[in-house]
C-alpha positions as CSV (number, residue, x, y, z in Angstrom):
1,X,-76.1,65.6,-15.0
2,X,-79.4,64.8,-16.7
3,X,-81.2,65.4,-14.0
4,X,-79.8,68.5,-13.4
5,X,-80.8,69.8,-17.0
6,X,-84.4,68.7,-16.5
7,X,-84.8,70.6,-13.3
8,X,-83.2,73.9,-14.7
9,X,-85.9,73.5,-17.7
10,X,-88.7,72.7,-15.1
11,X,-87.1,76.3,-13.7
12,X,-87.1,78.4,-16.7
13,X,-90.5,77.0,-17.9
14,X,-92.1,78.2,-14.3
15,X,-90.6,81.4,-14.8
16,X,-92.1,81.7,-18.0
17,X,-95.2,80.7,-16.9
18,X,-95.2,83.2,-14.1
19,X,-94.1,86.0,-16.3
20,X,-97.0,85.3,-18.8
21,X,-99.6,85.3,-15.3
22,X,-97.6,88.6,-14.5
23,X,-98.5,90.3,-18.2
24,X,-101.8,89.0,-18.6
25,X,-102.5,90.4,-14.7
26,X,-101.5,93.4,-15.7
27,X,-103.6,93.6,-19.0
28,X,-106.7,92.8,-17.0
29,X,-106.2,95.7,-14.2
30,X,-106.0,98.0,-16.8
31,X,-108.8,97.1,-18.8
32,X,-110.5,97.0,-15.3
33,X,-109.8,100.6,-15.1
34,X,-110.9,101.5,-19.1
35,X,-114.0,99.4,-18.2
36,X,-114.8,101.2,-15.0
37,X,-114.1,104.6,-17.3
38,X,-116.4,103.4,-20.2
39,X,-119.1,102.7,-18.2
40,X,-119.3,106.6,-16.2
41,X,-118.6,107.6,-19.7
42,X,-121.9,105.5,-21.0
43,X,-123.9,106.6,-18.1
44,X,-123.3,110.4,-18.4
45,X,-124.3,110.1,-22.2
46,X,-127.4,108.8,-21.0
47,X,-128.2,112.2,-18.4
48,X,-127.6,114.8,-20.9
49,X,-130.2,116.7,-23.4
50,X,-130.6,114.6,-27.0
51,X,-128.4,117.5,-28.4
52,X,-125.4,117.0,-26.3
53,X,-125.8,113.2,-26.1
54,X,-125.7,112.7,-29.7
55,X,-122.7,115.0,-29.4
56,X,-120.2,112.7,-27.1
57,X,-121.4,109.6,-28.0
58,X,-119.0,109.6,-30.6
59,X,-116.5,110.8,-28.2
60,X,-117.7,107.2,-26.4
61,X,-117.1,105.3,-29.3
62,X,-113.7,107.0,-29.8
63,X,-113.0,105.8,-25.9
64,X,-113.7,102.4,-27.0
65,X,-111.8,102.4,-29.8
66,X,-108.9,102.8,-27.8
67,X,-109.5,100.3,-25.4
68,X,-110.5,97.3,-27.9
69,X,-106.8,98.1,-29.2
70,X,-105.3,97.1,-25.6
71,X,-103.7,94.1,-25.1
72,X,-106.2,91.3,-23.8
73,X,-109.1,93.1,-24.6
74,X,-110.5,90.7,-26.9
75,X,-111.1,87.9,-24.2
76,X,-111.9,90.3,-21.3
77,X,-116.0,90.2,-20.7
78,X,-116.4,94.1,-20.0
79,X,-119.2,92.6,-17.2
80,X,-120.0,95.7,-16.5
81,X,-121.1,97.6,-19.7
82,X,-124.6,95.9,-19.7
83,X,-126.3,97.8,-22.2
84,X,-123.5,97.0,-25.3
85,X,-124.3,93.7,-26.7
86,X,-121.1,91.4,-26.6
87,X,-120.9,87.9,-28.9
88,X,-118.6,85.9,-30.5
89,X,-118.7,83.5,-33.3
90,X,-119.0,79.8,-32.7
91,X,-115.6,79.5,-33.8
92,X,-114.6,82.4,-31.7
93,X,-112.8,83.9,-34.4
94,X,-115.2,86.8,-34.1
95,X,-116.2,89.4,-31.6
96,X,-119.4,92.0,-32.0
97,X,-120.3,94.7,-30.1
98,X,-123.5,96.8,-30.4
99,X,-125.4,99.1,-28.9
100,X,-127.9,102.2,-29.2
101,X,-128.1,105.6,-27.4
102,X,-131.5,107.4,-27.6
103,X,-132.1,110.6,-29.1
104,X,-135.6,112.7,-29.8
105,X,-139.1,110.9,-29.3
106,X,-138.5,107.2,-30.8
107,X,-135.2,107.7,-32.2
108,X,-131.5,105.5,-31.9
109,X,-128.3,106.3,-33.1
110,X,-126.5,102.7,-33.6
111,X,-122.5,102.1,-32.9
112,X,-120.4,99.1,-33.0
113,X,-117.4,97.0,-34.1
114,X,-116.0,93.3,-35.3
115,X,-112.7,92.4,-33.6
116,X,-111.0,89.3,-35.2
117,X,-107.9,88.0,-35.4
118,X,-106.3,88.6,-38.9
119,X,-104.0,85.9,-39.6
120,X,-102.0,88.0,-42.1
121,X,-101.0,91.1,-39.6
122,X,-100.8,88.1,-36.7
123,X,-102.7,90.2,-34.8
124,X,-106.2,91.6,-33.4
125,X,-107.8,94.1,-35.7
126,X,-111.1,96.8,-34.7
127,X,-113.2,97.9,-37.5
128,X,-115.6,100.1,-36.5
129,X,-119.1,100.9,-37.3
130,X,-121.5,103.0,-38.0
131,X,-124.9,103.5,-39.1
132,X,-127.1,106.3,-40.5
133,X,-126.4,109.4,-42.2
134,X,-122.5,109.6,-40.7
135,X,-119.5,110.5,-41.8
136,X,-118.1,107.0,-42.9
137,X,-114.1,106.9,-41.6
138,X,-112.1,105.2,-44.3
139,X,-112.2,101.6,-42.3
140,X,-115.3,101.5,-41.1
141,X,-118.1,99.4,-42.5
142,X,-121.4,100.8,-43.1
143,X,-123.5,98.4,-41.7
144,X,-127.3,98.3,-41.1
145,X,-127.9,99.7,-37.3
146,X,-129.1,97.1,-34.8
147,X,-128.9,95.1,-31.6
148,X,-127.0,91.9,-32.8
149,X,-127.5,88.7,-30.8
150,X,-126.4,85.6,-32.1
151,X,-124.0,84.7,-34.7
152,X,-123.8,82.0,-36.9
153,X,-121.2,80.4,-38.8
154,X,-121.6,78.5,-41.7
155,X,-118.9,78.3,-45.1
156,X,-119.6,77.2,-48.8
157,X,-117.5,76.8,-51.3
158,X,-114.1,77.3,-48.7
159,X,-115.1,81.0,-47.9
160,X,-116.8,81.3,-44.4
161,X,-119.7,83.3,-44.2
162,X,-120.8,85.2,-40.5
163,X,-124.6,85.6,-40.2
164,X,-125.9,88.2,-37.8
165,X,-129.1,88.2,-36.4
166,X,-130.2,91.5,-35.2
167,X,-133.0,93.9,-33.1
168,X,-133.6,97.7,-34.4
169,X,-135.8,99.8,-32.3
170,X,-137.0,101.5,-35.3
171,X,-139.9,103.5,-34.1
172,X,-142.8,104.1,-31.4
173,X,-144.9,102.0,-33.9
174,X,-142.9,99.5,-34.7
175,X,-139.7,97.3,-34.6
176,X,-137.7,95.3,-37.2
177,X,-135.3,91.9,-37.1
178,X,-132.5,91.9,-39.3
179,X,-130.4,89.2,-40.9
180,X,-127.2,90.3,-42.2
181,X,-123.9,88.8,-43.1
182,X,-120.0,89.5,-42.7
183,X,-117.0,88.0,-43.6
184,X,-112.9,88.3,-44.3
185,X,-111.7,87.9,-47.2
186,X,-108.2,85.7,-48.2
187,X,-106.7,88.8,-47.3
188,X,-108.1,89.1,-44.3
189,X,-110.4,92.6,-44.8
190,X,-113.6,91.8,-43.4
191,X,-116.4,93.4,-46.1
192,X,-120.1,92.7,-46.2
193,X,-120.8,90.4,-49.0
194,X,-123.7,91.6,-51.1
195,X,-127.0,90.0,-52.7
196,X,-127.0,86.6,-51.0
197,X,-131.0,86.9,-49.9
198,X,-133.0,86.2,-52.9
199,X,-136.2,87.8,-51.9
200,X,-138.6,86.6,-54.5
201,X,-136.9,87.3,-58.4
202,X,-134.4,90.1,-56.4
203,X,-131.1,89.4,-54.8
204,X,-131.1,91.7,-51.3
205,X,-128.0,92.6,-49.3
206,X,-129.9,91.6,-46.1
207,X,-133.5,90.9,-44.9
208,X,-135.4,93.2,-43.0
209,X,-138.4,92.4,-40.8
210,X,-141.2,95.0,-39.8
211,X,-143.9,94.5,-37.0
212,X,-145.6,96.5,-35.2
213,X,-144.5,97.8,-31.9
214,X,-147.3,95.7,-29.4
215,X,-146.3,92.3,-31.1
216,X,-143.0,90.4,-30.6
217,X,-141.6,88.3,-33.4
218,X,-139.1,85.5,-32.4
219,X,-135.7,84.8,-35.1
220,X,-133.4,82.8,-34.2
221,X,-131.2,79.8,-35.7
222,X,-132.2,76.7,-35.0
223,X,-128.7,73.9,-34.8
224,X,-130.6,71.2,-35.1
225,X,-132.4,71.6,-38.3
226,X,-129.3,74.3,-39.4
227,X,-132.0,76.7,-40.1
228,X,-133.1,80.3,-39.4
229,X,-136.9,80.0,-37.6
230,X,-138.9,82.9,-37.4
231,X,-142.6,84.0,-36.5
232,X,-145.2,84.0,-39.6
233,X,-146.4,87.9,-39.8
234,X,-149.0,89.2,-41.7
235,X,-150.5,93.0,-42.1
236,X,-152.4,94.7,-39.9
């Protein structure tokens, strides 16, 4: 009798199992297909006339929106979108996304968003974001527009902080790194914590590195000394 009851559980718990591969299968074919869509979608913005492509970029981000809200989308890789940055936090709590799309002689309009889980709703959340002189939706973030490449994680006083280390394109003359930080609140917003950089006898909500377009500057964050590194630069 007992070892019928263990075989019927060894039963139901490979059904289970097979009806979790079956859902999660099916979450990744169709984010195979949004994918495949988001990447034509990317590439036509690129072909069209500054005017238009400033036009349905946000018509791309809108795409994306909709498909970072799909099931399984926060652990699928989206391989194929190579020019949208794509990192997570060391304690994988966090996803970013960034990227730029060129308009007139050395300008960049700037998109992206922070998925996390939010332990409150129990779920994944997508706030979106935006840079420059655009009309803000009411839960977006207004953020400072870059390339962002690394993320670390680090927590004082039982609140964890999210530093973002970032690339702007700025201009033909010259490009900036950024250092900027996020984190969610006990209620689980995510905000952008203000004047933690003390630059000199001023408290700044971020730091902001200018050099000129024919150098290259190197920031990154070193783990074994748990410090940001960056070049020395000095004026022309």
């Amino acid at each position: 009798m007992m070892a019928f009851r263990s075989y019927r559980h060894v039963g139901v718990l490979l059904l289970l199992i097979f009806q979790l591969g079956f859902i999660y299968g099916q979450d990744d074919t169709a984010l195979a297909a949004s994918e495949s869509a988001l990447r034509l979608s990317y590439q036509n913005i690129l072909e069209q006339n500054d005017y238009k492509r400033e036009n349905i970029s946000f018509d791309f981000f809108h795409q994306f929106t909709e498909v970072l809200n799909q099931n399984g989308s926060y652990d699928y890789p989206f391989d194929s979108l190579k020019y949208i940055g794509k990192i997570y936090s060391p304690d994988h709590n966090i996803r970013f996304y960034s990227w730029n799309i060129p308009v007139g002689i050395d300008g960049n309009l700037y998109f992206g968003f922070v998925q996390y889980f939010s332990k409150d709703d129990k779920a994944f959340r997508v706030v979106p974001l935006y840079s420059g002189a655009i009309d803000h939706p009411a839960d977006s973030l207004d953020w400072y527009g870059a390339l962002y490449y690394e993320i670390i994680e680090t927590k004082h006083a039982g609140q964890k902080y999210y530093t973002l280390l970032g690339y702007d394109l700025n201009t033909a003359l010259s490009n900036k790194k950024v250092i900027t930080i996020i984190a969610i609140d006990r209620f689980g917003e995510l905000y952008l914590p203000k004047k933690l950089f003390q630059d000199g006898i001023k408290l700044e909500d971020r730091i902001v590195f200018e050099y000129n377009e024919q150098a290259q500057m190197m920031l990154r964050y070193d783990k074994q000394q748990k410090m940001i590194v960056f070049d020395h630069l000095s004026p022309d």
